[in-house]
C-alpha positions in Angstrom: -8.3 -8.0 12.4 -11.2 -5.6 12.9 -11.8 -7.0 16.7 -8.5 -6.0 17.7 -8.6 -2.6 15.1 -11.7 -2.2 17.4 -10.0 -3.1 20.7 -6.6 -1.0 19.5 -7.8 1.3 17.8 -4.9 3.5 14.9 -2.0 2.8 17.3 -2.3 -1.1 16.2 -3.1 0.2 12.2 -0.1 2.5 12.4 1.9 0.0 14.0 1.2 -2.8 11.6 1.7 -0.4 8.6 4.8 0.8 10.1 6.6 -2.8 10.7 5.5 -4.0 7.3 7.1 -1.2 5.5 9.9 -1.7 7.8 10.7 -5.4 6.2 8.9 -7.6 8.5 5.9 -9.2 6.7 2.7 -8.2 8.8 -0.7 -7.3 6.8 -0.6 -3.5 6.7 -2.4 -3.2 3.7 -5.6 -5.7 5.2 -5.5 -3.5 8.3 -5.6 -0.3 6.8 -9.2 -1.9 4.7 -10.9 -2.8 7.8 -10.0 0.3 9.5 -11.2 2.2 6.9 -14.4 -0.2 6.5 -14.7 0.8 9.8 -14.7 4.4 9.5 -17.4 3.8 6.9 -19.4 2.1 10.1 -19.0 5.4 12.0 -16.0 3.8 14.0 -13.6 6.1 13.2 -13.0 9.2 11.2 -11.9 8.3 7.4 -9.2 11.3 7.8 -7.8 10.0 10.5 -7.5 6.5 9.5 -5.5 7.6 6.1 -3.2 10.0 8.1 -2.6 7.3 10.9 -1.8 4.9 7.3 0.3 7.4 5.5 2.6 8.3 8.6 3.1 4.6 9.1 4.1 3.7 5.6 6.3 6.7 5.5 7.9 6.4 8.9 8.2 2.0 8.6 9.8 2.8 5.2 12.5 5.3 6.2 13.1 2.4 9.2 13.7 0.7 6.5 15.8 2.4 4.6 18.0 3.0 7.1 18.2 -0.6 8.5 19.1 -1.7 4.7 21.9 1.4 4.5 23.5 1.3 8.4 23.6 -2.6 8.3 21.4 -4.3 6.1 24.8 -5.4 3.5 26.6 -6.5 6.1 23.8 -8.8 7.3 23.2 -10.2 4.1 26.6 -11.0 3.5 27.1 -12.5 6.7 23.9 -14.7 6.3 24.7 -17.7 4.2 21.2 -18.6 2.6 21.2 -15.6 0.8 25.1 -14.5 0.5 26.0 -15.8 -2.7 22.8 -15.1 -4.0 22.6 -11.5 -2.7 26.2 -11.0 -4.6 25.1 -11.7 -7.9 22.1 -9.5 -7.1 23.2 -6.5 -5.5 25.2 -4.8 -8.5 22.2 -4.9 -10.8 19.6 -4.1 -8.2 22.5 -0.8 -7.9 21.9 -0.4 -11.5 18.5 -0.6 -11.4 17.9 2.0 -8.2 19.9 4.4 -10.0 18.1 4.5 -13.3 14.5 3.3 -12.1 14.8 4.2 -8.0 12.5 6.4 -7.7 9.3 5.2 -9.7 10.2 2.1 -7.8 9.9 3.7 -4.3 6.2 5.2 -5.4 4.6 2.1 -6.7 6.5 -0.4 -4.6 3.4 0.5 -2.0 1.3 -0.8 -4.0 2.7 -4.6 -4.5 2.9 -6.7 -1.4 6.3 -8.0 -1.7 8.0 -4.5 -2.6 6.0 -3.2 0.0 8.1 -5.0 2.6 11.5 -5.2 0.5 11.9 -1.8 -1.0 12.8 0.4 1.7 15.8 -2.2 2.6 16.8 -2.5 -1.3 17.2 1.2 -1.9 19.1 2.0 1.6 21.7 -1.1 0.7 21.4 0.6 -2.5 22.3 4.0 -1.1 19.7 5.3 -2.7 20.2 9.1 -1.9 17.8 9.3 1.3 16.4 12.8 0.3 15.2 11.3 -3.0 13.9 8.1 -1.5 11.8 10.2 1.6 10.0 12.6 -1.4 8.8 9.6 -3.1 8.3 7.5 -0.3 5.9 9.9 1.0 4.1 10.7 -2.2 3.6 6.9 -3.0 3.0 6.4 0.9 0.4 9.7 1.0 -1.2 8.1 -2.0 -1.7 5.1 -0.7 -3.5 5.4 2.1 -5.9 8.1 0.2 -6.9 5.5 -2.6 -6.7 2.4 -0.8 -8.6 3.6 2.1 -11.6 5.4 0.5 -11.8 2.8 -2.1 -12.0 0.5 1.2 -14.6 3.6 2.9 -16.8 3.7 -0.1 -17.0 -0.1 -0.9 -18.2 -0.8 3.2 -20.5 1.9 3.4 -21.9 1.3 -0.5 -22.5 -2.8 1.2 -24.2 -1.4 4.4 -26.1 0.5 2.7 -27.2 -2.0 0.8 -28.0 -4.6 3.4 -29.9 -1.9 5.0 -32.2 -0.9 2.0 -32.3 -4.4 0.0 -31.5 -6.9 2.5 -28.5 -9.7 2.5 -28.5 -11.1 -0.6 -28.1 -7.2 -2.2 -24.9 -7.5 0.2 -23.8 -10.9 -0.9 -23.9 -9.7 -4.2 -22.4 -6.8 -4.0 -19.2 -8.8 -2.4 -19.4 -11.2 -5.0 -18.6 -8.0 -7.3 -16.2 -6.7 -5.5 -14.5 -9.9 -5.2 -14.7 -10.3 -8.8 -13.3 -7.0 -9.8 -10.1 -7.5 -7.2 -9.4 -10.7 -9.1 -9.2 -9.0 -12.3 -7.7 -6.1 -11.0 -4.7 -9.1 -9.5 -4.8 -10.8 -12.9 -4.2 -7.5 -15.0 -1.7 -6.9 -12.7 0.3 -9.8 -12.8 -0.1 -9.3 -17.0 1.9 -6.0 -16.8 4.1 -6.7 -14.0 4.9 -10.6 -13.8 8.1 -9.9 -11.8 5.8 -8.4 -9.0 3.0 -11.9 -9.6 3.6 -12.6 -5.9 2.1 -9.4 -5.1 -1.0 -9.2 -2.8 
């Protein structure tokens, strides 16, 4: 991932971000870490990397959202894997946009599997689109801020401290950060166990 971020530069970060949001399961959210790791290397500016991020969420996610709306019920019910299933489904994922649609939109960003299945839900849905695109782009916008300067701060904090205290102040510091992800995943998966498959 960070050779080719390095070879590619944002065009391959925006594109990955863009596809995933668009429903095809690409790792948006790993390339927009190591670009911003990157930046924190003096690679590329941090701004740019979480505009380049937030303009791919929101633009793959409106992609999305109109795949799901133009065609994505017909598909679905065409595609026998999933038709009966998606039939039982569909009304109370209906329900469920029109009560809960937006708050869903805004922190589907955040979980893996909503990040790639959202946008489709809420155009088959027919979510209203002007409703989905305000809190697409706030949860998209927010997003890319936190994700990528938590990503900045954590890669220049462990330079830093290879630099000043050697490797094994780096090792440490991963083993940390490691740490705190995996309890950041488990109390995740405590208050949202529909979303456990998240990454």
């Amino acid at each position: 991932m960070t050779h080719l971020l390095l070879s590619y530069g944002l065009a391959l970060l925006f594109g990955l971000i863009a596809m995933e949001s668009a429903g095809v399961p690409l790792p948006g959210e790993t390339a927009l870490i190591a670009a911003a790791v990157l930046a924190s290397q003096g690679h590329y500016s941090i701004y740019a990397v979480i505009a380049v991020a937030a303009a791919g969420a929101i633009v793959g996610d409106n992609v999305g959202y109109w795949i799901g709306r133009r065609g994505g019920r017909a598909l679905l019910e065409r595609t026998p894997i999933v038709r009966d299933y998606f039939e039982r489904v569909l009304p109370i994922a209906e329900r469920f946009f029109d009560r809960h649609g937006a708050k869903t939109i805004f922190f589907a960003r955040f979980f893996a599997v909503l990040r790639v299945t959202a946008a489709w839900i809420a155009g088959i849905s027919r979510m209203s689109w002007w409703r989905f695109l305000a809190f697409n782009a706030a949860g998209g916008v927010v997003w890319a801020v936190l994700v990528g300067l938590v990503a900045y701060y954590v890669g220049r904090t462990a330079a830093d401290a290879i630099n000043r205290y050697g490797l094994y102040a780096g090792v440490g510091l991963a083993i940390v950060v490691v740490a705190a992800l995996v309890f950041v995943k488990f109390f995740r998966r405590r208050l949202f166990p529909e979303a456990s498959d998240s990454g």
